[in-house]
C-alpha positions in Angstrom: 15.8 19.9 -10.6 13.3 23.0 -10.9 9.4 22.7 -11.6 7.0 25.1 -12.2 3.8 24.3 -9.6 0.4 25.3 -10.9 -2.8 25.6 -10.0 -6.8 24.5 -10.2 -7.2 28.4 -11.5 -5.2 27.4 -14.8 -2.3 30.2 -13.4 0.9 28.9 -13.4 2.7 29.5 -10.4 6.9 29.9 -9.0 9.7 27.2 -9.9 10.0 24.6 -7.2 13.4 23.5 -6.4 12.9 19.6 -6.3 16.3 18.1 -4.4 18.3 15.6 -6.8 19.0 13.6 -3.6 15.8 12.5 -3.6 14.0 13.0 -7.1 17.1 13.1 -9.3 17.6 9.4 -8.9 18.0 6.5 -11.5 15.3 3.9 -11.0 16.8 0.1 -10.4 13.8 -2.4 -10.8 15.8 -4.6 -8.4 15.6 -2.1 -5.3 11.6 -1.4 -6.8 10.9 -5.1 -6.9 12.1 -5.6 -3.6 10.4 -2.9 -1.3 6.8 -3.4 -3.7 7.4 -7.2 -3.0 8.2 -6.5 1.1 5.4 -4.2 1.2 2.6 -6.3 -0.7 3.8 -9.2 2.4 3.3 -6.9 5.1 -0.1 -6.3 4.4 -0.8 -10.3 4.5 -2.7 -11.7 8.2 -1.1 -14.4 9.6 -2.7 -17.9 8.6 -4.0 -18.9 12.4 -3.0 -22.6 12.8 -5.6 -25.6 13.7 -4.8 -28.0 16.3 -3.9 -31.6 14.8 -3.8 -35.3 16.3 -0.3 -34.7 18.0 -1.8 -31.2 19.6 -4.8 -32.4 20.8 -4.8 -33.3 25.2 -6.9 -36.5 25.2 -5.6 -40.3 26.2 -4.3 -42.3 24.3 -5.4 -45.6 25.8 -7.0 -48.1 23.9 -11.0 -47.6 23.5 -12.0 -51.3 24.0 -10.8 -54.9 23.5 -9.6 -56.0 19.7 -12.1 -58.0 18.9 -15.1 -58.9 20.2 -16.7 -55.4 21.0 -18.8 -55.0 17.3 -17.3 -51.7 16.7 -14.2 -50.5 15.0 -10.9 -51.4 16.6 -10.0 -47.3 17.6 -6.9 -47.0 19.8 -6.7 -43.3 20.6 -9.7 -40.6 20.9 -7.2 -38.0 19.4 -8.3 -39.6 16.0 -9.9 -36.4 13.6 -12.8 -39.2 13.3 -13.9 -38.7 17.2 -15.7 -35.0 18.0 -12.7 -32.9 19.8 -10.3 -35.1 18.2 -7.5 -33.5 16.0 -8.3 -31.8 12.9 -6.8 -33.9 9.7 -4.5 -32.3 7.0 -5.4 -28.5 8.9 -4.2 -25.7 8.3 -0.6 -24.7 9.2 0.6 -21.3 10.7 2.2 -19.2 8.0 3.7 -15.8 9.3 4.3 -13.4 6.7 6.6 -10.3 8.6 9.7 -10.1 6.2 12.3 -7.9 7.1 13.6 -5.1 4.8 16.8 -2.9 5.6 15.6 1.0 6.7 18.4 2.2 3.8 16.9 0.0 1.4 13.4 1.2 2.0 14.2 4.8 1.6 16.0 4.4 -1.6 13.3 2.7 -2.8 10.6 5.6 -2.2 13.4 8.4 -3.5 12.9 5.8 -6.9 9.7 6.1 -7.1 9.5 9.7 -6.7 12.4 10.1 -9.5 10.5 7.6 -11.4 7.8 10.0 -12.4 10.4 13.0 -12.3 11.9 11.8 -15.4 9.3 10.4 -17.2 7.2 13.9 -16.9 4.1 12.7 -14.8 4.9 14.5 -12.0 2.2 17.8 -11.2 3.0 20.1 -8.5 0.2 22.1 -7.2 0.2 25.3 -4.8 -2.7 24.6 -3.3 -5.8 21.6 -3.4 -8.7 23.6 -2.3 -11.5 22.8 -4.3 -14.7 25.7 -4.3 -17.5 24.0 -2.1 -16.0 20.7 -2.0 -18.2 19.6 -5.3 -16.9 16.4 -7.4 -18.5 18.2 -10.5 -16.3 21.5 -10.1 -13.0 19.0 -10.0 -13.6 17.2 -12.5 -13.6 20.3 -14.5 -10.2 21.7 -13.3 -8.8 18.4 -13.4 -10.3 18.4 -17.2 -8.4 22.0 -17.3 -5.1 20.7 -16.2 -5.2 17.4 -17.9 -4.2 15.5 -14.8 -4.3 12.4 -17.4 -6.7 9.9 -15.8 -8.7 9.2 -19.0 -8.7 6.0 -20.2 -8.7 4.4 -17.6 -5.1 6.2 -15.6 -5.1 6.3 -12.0 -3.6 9.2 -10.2 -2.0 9.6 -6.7 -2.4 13.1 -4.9 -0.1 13.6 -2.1 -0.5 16.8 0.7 1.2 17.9 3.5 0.1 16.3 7.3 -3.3 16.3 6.6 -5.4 16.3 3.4 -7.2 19.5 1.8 -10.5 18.5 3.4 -12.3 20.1 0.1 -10.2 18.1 -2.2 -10.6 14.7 0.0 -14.7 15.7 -0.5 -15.0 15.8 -3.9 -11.9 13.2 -5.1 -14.4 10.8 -2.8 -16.5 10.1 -5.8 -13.3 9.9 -8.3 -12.4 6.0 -8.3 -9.7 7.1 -10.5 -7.8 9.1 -7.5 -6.4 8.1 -4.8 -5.6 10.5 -2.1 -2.5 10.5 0.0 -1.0 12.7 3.1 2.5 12.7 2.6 3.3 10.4 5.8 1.4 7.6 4.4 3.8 8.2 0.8 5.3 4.7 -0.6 6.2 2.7 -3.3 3.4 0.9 -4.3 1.0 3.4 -5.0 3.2 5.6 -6.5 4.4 3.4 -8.8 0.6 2.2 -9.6 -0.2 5.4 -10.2 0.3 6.9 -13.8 0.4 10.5 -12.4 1.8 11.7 -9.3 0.5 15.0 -7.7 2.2 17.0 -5.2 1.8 20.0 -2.8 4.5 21.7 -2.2 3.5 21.1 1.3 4.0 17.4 0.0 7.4 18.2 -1.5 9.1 19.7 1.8 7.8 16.8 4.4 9.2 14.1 1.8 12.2 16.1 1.3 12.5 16.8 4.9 11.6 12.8 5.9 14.9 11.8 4.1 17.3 14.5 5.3 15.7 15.9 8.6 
């Protein structure tokens, strides 16, 4: 698959050669649905668990006589009503670290990538230095190239290792963008996004993170 990568300048730049291997795929919803659903659970803390009457150290010999005392008939100081007693109905521990297969997690990024390959909302850019790091001069080239986040869209730009730190400046005060390097790449946002933006810096370490 060949793109042509372009630029904040307006110019149009080379062809990209995009490998089919990894954006040439058909999208399943299944594999999509699972790795969004895996990843969404990762990002859960685990529920910390509160000590009830069968955790708690104390005795469990009988307070006082049956009768007789003037006070309630209590037969264990484990009881939630006693201060360092248990705690009653609390809170149980919940531990939310699924387990997704390696292969399945892959194919499900290679998705999302083809996902916007084929429906056309995929931008590759040479370069994502922005003159003096200044929101107002992006959102005029972005106006130029109609990245499409009107209304509303969201888009997702992905670099190489680091981030352009010019771009990352002036996309700081865009809610609309969300910024990426390409090792933090995956599913979710890229399928939340309604336009995917790519360096062709970004294009040869996701290339390269799938075949070496």
């Amino acid at each position: 698959m060949k793109i042509t990568s372009t630029s904040f300048s307006g110019e149009t730049g080379g062809e990209v050669e995009l490998n089919d291997e990894v954006f040439g795929l058909d999208p399943r919803a299944d594999i999509l649905h699972r790795v969004i659903t895996w990843q969404l659970e990762k990002r859960r803390g685990t529920a910390r668990g509160t000590r009830e009457r069968a955790d708690v150290a104390r005795s469990g010999k009988k307070l006082g006589r049956q009768k007789g005392g003037g006070v309630a008939r209590h037969g264990d100081k484990r009881a939630p009503v006693f201060v360092g007693g248990g705690k009653a109905h609390g809170a149980r521990v919940r531990d939310f670290n699924p387990g997704l297969n390696k292969k399945v997690r892959a194919l499900g990024l290679k998705m999302a990538l083809s996902s916007h390959a084929q429906a056309g909302s995929l931008i590759v850019m040479d370069s994502l230095a922005v003159e003096g790091g200044k929101t107002r001069t992006l959102k005029g080239d972005l106006a130029k190239l109609g990245f499409g986040v009107e209304g509303g869209k969201r888009a997702l730009v992905i670099d190489g290792d680091l981030v352009d730190t010019s771009f990352a400046f002036a996309a700081g005060n865009l809610h609309e963008i969300d910024v990426l390097p390409a090792v933090g790449a995956n599913v979710y946002d890229i399928i939340k996004a309604d336009t995917l933006v790519l360096t062709r810096a970004a294009v040869e370490k996701l290339e390269a993170r799938f075949h070496g």
